[in-house]
C-alpha positions as CSV (number, residue, x, y, z in Angstrom):
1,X,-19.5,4.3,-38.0
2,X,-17.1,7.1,-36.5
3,X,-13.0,6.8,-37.9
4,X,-12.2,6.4,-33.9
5,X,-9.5,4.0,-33.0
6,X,-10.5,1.2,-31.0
7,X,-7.7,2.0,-28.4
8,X,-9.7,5.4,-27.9
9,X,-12.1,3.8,-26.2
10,X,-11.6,1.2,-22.9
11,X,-13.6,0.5,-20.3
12,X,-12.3,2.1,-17.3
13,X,-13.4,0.1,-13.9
14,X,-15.0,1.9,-11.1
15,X,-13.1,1.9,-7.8
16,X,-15.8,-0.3,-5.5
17,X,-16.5,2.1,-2.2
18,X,-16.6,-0.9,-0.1
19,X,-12.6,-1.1,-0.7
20,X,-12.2,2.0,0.7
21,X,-11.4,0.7,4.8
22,X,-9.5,-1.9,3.5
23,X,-7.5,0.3,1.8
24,X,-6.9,2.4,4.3
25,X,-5.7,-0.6,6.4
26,X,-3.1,-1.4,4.0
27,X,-1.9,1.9,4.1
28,X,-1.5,1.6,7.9
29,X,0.2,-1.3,8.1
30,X,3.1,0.3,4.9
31,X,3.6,3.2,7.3
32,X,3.8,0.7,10.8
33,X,5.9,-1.9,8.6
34,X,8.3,-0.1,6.1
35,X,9.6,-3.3,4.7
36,X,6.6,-5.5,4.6
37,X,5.0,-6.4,1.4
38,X,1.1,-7.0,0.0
39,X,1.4,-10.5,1.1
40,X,2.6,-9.8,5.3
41,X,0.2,-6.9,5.1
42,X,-2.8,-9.0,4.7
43,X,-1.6,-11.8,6.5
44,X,-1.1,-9.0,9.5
45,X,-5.0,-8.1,8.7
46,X,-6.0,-11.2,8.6
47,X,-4.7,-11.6,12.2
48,X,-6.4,-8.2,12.7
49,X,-10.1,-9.8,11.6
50,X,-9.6,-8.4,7.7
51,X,-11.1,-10.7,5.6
52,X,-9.0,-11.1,2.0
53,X,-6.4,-13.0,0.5
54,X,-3.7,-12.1,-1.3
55,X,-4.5,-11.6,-4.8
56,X,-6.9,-9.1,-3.3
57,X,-4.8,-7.2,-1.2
58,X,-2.4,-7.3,-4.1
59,X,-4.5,-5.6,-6.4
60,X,-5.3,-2.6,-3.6
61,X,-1.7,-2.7,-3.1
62,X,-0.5,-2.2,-6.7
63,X,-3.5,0.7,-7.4
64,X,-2.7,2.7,-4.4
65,X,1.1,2.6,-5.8
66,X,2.3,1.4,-2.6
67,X,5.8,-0.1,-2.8
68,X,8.6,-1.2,-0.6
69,X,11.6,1.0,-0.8
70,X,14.7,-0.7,-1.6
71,X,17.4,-1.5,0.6
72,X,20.8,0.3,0.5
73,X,23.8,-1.0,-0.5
74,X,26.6,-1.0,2.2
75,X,29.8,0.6,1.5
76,X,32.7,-2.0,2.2
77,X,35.4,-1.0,4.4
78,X,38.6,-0.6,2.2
79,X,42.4,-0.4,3.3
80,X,44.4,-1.9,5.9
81,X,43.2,-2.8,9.0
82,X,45.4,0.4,10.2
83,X,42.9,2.7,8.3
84,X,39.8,0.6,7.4
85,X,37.5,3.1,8.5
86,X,38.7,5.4,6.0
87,X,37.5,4.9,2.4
88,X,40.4,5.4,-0.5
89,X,40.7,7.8,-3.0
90,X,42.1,7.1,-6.3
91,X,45.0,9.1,-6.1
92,X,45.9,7.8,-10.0
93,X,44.8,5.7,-12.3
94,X,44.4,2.2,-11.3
95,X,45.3,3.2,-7.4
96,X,41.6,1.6,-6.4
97,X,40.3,-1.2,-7.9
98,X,37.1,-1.6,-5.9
99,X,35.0,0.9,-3.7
């Protein structure tokens, strides 16, 4: 017996090659839709002729570290109406209470 830690050694899956058009699908369809997810992608691919459900196209999702970028906040409009397209500066303490 060899003084190895168990966590040393884990079985490592092999990527299947077969995946590999799919993949490249999914990848198409995050660049043509931004904010779709794993789920519209493979509905879109399904509607393409793709066959795979979602906990598949899920998985190829997550390994090829595809994500949808978050959306940005807006920035409210502060002031009077007179100058609401101008955003306040804290001219002392306690001048602004919300940005």
């Amino acid at each position: 017996m060899i003084a190895q830690p168990r966590a040393t050694k884990r079985y490592r899956g092999v990527r299947r090659e077969k995946d590999a058009p799919l993949v490249a699908a999914l990848r198409r369809v995050s660049a043509e839709r931004p904010r779709a997810g794993s789920r519209v992608a493979a509905a879109h691919l399904r509607r393409e002729g793709w066959t795979l459900n979602d906990k598949r196209a899920q998985r190829l999702w997550r390994e090829e570290g595809l994500k949808v970028p978050r959306r940005q906040r807006k920035l409210r409009r502060l002031g009077s109406s007179a100058n609401s397209a101008q955003r306040l500066r804290a001219t002392r303490i306690n001048a602004v209470w919300s940005y």
